[in-house]
N, C-alpha and C positions, 0 to 999 in steps of 0.2 A: 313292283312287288312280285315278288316269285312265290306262283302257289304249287308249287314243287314240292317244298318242305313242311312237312309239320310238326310242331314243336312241343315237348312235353317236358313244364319244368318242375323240379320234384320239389317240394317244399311241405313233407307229412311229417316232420319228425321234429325233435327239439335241438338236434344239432349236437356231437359230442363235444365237451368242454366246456361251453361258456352259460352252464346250466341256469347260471341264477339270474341271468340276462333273457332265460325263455322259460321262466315262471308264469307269465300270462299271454305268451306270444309264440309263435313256430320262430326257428331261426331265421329263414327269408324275411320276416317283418322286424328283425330286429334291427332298432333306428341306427342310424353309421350317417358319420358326418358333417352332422348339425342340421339338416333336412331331410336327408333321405333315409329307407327301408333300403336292408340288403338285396333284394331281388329288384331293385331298381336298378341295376349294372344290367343284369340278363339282361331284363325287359328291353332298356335300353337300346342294348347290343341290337336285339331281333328288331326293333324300331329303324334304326342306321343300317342294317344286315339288308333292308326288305321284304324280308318274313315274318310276317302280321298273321301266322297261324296260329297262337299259341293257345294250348293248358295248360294251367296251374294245378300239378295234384297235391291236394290238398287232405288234411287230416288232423294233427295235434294241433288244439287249441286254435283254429283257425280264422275267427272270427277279425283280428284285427289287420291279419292280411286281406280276408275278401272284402273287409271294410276299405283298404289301401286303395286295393284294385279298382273298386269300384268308385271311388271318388279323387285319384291319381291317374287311370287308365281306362280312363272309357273313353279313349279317342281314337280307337280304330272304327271303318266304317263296314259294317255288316253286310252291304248293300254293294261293296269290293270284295266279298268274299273273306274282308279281316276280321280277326277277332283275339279278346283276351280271356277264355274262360275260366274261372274257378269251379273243380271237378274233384268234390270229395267220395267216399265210395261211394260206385254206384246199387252195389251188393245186387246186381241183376243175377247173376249164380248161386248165390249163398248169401249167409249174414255177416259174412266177416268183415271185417277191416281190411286194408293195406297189413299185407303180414312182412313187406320189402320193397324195396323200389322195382324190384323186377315183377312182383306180384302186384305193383299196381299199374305197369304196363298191361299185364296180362288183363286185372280187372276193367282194363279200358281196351280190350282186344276191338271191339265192336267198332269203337269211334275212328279207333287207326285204321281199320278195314275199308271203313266206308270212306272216308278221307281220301281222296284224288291224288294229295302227294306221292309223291313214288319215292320218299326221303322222309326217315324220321330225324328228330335231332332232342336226344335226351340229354338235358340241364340238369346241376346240383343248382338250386336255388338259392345256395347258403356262401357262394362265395362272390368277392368284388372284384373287377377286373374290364377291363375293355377288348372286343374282339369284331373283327368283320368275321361273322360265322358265313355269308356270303362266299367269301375268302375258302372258307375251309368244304362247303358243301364243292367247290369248283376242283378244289385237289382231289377229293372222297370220287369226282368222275371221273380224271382225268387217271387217276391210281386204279381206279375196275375193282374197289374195295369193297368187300360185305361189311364192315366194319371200317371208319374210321374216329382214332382215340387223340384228340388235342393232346399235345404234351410239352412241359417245360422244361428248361434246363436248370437246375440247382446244384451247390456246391452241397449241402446239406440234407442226406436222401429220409433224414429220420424226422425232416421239420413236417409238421401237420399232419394228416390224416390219409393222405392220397397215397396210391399204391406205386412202386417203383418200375422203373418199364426199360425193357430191354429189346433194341433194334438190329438188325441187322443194316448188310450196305445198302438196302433198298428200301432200309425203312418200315419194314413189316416187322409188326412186333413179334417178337418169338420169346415171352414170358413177362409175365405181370407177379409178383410181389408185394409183402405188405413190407411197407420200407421200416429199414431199421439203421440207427446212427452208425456211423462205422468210426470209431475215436483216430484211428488211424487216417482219416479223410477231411476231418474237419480243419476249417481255417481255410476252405476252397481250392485243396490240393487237387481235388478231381474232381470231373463237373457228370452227374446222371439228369435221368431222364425223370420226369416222374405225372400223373397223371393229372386232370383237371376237375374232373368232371362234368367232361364233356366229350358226348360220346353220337356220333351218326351213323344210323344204321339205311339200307335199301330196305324199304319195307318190306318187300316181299320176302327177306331172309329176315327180318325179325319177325315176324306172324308166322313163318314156319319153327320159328325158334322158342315160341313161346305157347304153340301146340305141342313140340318135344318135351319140353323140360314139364314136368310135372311141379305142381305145388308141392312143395317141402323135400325135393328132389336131392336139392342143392342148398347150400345154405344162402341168404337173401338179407343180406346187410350190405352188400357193397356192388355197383355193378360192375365195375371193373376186375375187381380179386372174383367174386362168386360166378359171374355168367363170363365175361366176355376172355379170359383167363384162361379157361378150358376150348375157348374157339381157335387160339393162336396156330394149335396145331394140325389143324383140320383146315382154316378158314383162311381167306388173307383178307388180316386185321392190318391194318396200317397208321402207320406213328402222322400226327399234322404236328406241327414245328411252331410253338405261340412265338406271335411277335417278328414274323417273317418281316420283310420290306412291301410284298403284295399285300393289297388291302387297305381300306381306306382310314383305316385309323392309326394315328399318331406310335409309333411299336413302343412304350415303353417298357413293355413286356410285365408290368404289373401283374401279380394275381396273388391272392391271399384268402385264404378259408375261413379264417376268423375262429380258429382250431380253440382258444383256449379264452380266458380273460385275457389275458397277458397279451395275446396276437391282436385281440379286439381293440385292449388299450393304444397298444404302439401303432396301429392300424389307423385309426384316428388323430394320432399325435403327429403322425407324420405328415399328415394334411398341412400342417402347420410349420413346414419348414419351407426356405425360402423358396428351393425347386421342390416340389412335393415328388414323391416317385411314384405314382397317378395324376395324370394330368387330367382335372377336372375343368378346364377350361378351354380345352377344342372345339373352334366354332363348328366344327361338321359334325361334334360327336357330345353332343350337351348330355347329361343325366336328369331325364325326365323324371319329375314325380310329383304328390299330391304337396301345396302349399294351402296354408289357411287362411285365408283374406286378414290378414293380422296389420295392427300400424309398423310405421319401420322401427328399427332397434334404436335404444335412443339412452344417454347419459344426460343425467338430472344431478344438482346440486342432492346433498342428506338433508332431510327436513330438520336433523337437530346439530350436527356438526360445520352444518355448511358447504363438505369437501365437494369437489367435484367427484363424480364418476368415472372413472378409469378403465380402459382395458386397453393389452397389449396385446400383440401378435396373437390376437385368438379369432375367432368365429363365433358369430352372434347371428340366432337367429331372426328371424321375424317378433315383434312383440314383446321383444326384449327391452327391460330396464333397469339399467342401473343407477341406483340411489346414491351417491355418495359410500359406495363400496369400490374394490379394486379386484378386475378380472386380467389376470397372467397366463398366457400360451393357454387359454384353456376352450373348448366347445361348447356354447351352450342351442339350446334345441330350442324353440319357440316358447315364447311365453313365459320365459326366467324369470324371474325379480333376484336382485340380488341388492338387499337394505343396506342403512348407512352402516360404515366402519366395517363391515362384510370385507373379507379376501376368497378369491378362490383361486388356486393355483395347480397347472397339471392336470384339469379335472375336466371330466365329462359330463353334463347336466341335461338330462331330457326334460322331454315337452313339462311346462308349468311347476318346473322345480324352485323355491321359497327358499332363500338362506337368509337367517334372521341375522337382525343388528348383530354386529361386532362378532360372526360364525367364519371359523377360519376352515378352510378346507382346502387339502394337498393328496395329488395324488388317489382323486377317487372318481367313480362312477356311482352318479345319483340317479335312481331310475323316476320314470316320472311322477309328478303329483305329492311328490316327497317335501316336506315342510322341515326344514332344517330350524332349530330350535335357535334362540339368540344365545351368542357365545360359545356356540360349541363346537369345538375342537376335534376335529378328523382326519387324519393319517398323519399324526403326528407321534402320538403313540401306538404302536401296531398291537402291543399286548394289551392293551386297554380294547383297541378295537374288533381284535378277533374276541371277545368276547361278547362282541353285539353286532358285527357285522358277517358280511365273507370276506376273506384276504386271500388276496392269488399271490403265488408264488414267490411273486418277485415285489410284492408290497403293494400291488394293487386294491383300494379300498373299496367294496360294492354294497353300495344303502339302497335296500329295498324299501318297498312301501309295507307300512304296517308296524316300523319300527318303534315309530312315538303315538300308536295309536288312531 
């Protein structure tokens, strides 16, 4: 374990886009996969990386991530110097809240002072992906960086949220952008750079950097566009390369922010393809998270039809049962039922979601605890359903709770 670094991952906000999916959750808690929470990738990461220093700062709606944390990850030993903290403000200066993610470094100036690291390493909490950050603290030395910024390569500089980055022949960034489509590049004519959210600084240039910069200085919504953007020119920031051949994890070079419904949907569906394009199944690099002592998932005859229980190419979690229904490529989270003559197709189904006798559903995300009514019919007609549900873009169905009362 390397107590070098310390780790600060940002998980205070609701995430842009996928709003109706962190109606009672921060984005990092929102479920991905059929078991896991989105900040289980980080977590992960820092577990295989050897850096067991982390905080969680936390803030919107927090409760069902320090719940995560606490009953998924309390398995660092305190007594090694490890740990996992959840760190909402501490309002030791004032009353306020996190007003940015640079304003809740700042607000947690103390903890990073006193911290022995001589390496910060600040996380976005909200996206999936695999990384030896080990890997990357070892180039941030060997470069003599004040700054070093992960970055990927895309055909597509206007997908997701993350800002566009521009290097020179050594690799030192010399300008940060908020990315915008270019119609003329699409279809993977030309390949950019673009950020992760993931950012390591030398401590002692970040504690002098966040005595400079005053609250409300600079605008404080992004750390890459708002702080680190304006240091290119003065400071040497430098570009790390996702998915190198160094490092000890498998490069599929995956990473995804989970920008919209639509990304969240395909995000999860691709799980479900023969070669998925995140390998979730590296013996060196497992995704640790909280499971519920649940029985195994299990297909039962329908108490009135007889059929057997079916599913295809999908993912089933723990406690799962299906009745004499039929599940198609679909995900469902712990503790489903899915009754006789039931289909569900295309679809995403969190923890203890109900779909009554003979309820067809295609193409949606059901959040949890949601009791699907018998016979009822969902993403089949879209105009019938935007009128009681939310519909993304591209016909994505999303049934909250609270719908049938």
């Amino acid at each position: 374990m390397s107590a070098d670094t310390l780790i600060l991952i940002l998980a205070i906000d609701r995430g842009a886009g996928p709003e109706v999916l962190t109606q009672h959750r921060t984005k990092a808690a929102v479920p991905f996969g059929g078991k896991y929470r989105i900040i289980d990738f980080s977590l992960a990461n820092c577990l295989h990386s050897g850096l067991r220093q982390v905080l969680v700062l936390t803030q919107y709606k927090s409760h069902s991530l320090q719940k995560h944390l606490r009953d998924g990850w309390s398995i660092f030993n305190p007594e090694l110097g490890e740990f996992i903290t959840p760190l909402p403000p501490q309002m030791r200066e004032s009353q306020e809240w996190y007003a940015g993610p640079f304003d809740a470094l700042r607000q947690n100036r103390y903890l990073i002072e006193r911290n022995r690291a001589s390496h910060v390493l600040v996380l976005d909490g909200g996206a999936v992906y695999r990384m030896d950050y080990a890997e990357l603290v070892r180039a941030h030395k060997e470069a003599q960086a004040k700054v070093t910024v992960a970055v990927r390569a895309t055909s597509n500089p206007g997908f997701g949220t993350q800002a566009r980055v521009v290097v020179d022949e050594d690799e030192c960034i010399r300008a940060l952008a908020r990315a915008a489509p270019d119609p003329l590049e699409e279809g993977g004519a030309q390949e950019h750079l673009q950020t992760m959210g993931v950012y390591l600084f030398d401590k002692a240039f970040l504690l002098a950097e966040l005595d400079r910069i005053a609250r409300g200085q600079r605008e404080d919504r992004d750390i890459a566009l708002d702080i680190i953007a304006p240091l290119t020119q003065e400071q040497r920031v430098v570009a790390y390369r996702f998915g190198q051949a160094r490092g000890r994890v498998t490069p599929d070079r995956y990473w995804c922010d989970l920008a919209s419904i639509d990304a969240y949907y395909r995000a999860n569906m691709e799980l479900l393809y023969a070669e998925p394009p995140i390998d979730l199944y590296q013996d060196d690099w497992k995704i640790h998270t909280y499971q519920g002592q649940y029985p195994p998932a299990r297909t039962v005859p329908g108490p009135m039809s007889g059929n057997e229980g079916v599913f295809v190419n999908s993912m089933l979690a723990a406690g799962t049962v299906i009745s004499g229904g039929g599940v198609n490529h679909s995900i469902l989270f712990p503790c489903v039922r899915v009754k006789d003559g039931a289909i569900v197709e295309e679809s995403i189904l969190f923890d203890r979601v109900e779909v009554g006798e003979g309820a067809h559903l295609r193409n949606c995300i059901v959040e949890k605890d949601v009791v699907i009514p018998p016979r009822e019919q969902i993403g089949h007609d879209l105009a019938l359903d935007r009128e009681r549900f939310t519909v993304s873009e591209q016909g994505i169905v999303v049934v909250t709770r609270g719908i049938w009362g």
